[in-house]
C-alpha positions, -999 to +999 in steps of 0.1 A: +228-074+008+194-060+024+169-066-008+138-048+012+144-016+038+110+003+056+115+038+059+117+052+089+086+066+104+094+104+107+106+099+065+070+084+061+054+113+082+071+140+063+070+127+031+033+122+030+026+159+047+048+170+014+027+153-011-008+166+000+005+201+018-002+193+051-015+222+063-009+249+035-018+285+046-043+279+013-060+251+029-060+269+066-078+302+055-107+272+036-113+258+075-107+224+056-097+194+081-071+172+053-082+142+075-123+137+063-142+134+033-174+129+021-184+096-004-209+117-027-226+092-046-262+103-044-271+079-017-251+079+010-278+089+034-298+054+023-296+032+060-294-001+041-259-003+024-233-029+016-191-031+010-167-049-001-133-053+018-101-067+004-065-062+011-030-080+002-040-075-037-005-066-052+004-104-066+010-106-103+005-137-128+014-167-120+017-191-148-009-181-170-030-178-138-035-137-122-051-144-085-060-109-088-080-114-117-098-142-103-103-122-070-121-094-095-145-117-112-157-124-081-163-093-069-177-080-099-212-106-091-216-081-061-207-051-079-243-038-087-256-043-049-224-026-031-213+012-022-179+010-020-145-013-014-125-010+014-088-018+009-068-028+039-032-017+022-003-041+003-016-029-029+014-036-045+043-063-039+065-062-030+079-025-030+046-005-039+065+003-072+049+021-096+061-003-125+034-028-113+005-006-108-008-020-143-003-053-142-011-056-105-044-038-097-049-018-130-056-046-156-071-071-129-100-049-115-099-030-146-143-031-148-139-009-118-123+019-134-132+049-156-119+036-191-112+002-182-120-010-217-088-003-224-065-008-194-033-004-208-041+032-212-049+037-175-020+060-164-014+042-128-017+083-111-049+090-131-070+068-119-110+074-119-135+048-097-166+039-111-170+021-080-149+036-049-122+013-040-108+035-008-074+018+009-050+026+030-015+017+028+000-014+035+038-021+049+049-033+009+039+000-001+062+020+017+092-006+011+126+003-011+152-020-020+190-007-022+200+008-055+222-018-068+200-043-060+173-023-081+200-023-113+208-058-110+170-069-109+162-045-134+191-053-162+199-089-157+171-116-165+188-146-155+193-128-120+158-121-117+145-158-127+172-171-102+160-147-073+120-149-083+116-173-052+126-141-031+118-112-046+110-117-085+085-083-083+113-056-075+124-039-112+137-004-115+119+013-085+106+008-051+081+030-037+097+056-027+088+063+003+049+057-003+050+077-029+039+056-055+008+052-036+007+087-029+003+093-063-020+068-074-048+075-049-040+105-032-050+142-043-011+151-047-016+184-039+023+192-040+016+186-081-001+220-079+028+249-089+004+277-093-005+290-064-036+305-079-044+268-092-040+257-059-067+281-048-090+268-075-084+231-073-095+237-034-123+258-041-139+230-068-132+201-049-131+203-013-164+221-012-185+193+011-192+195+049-181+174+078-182+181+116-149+196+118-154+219+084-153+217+048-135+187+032-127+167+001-157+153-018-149+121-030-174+116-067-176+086-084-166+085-119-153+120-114-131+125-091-121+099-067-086+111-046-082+107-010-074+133+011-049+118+033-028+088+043-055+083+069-092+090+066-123+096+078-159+093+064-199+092+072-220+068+047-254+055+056-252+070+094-220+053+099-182+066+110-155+050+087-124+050+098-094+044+079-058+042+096-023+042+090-011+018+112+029+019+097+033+048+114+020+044+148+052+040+166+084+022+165+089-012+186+102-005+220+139-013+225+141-042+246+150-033+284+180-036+302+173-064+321+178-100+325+144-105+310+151-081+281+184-099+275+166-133+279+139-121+247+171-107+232+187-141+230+155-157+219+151-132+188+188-142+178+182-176+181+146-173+161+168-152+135+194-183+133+164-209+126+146-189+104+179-183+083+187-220+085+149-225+073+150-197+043+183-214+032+166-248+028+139-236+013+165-222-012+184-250-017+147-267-022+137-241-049+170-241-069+162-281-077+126-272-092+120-265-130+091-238-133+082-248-165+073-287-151+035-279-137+038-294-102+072-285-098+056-249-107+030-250-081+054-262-050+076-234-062+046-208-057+040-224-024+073-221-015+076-183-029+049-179-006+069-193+024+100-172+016+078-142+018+066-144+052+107-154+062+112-120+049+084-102+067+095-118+099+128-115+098+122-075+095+102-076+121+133-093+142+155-070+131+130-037+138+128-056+175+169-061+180+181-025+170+152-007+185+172+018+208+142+038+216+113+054+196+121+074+171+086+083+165+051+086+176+019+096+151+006+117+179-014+138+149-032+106+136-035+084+170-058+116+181 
């Protein structure tokens, strides 16, 4: 069975233009550009600034031990002295699901949100920045896994501890598309029935200025959505740009030559060893007790392992049944 799938691109295009009405006749007759915002602290014209940037957050406990937590604490000795945090995507592992948004991001960099005193009663799509943490989305947060793979995780708890060196993080959902994501940092505009609320939700908060017309104004500790999958923004004199890269285009198909069939072979074969490798690993893991500490910690290591199998592996397999591209971002690559 297939336990992780990646949408294709036009599903991610689409979907995405749904969730923040790409476009709306609304948003036309405002001149605003859905692709820029402005960062209204009170000091983004200041020439001195600094940032944090992170990315590859979404792990969860390990043993007592969050690495996300730890990662926090950190930043949080910087905290007073920077802007803003830039996020470089995989918020969440493995699928982006929604289910893990607390434990994940919510409860570990919990000092950086609006109520964090009390984390547990963060909802995961009302999330307010005291400090803007602005990301973009990662390949694991547009990732699905198969329904009945979703029930079996989700009811069986001797399944999930067996499988936990392969995908212990999938429960009841996947993203959906990116939709999770969507929702969590987004301004899901498609949330908006009335179209008269509509009107008023554009006319409060998309009321800055850019080059290319009014845009979202992005405040901290009052309202901090995104206007977009990908981004744009000015702070301190600088251009920010944030990108989308899962939906650039898909791999070309290999040609019809004697060099394409030569890296064809070579991918098959790679895909054989790197079976032949996961299995040992497998057969490596299923000897280990979690519950003995150093067996514990070669068990994480190899968790970690069998997690970049699976990311190349679908990267093989994206490569071997590429016919041609189904899809091209033209709208964000300009």
């Amino acid at each position: 069975m297939k336990l992780i799938f990646d949408p294709p691109i036009l599903v991610k295009i689409q979907k995405m233009k749904e969730r923040v009405r790409w476009n709306h006749s609304s948003i036309i007759s405002r001149l605003i550009d859905q692709t820029s915002m402005v960062l209204d602290d009170g000091r983004d014209d200041s020439p001195e600034f600094s940032f944090m940037v992170i990315g590859d957050t979404g792990t969860k406990s390990h043993y007592g031990e969050h690495p996300q937590r730890k990662i926090a604490e950190l930043m949080l000795l910087h905290r007073d002295s920077c802007r803003f945090v830039l996020h470089t995507g995989d918020v969440i592992y493995t699928v982006g699901s929604q289910e893990y948004y607390s434990s994940n991001f919510i409860e570990p960099y919990r000092e950086f949100l609006q109520g964090g005193e009390n984390p547990k009663n963060i909802r995961y799509d009302r999330m307010v920045f005291n400090l803007p943490i602005l990301p973009v989305l990662g390949n694991h947060d547009y990732y699905d896994v198969p329904l009945m793979y979703r029930l079996l995780t989700g009811t069986m708890q001797p399944l999930r501890r067996m499988l936990r060196h392969s995908d212990m993080e999938i429960g009841w959902h996947g993203s959906y598309q990116g939709n999770a994501y969507a929702k969590a940092f987004l301004d899901y505009l498609n949330a908006i029935a009335s179209p008269k609320e509509l009107e008023r939700h554009l006319d409060t908060h998309y009321t800055a200025k850019s080059d290319t017309g009014r845009c979202l104004r992005y405040q901290p500790g009052h309202f901090t959505r995104l206007p977009n999958r990908y981004y744009t923004f000015r702070y301190g004199g600088i251009d920010f740009f944030a990108l989308d890269s899962n939906t650039f285009n898909e791999p070309l198909p290999l040609p019809a030559t004697k060099e394409g069939e030569i890296n064809r072979r070579e991918l098959e074969k790679r895909r054989r060893e790197i079976d032949q490798e996961e299995s040992e690993i497998l057969r490596i893991c299923n000897r280990l007790n979690p519950d003995i500490p150093k067996q514990a910690e070669q068990l994480d290591e190899l968790s970690a392992k069998l997690e970049e199998i699976s990311q190349i592996k679908l990267d093989i397999e994206k490569q071997l049944t590429s016919d041609k591209p189904s899809a091209i971002d033209f709208e964000q690559l300009e």
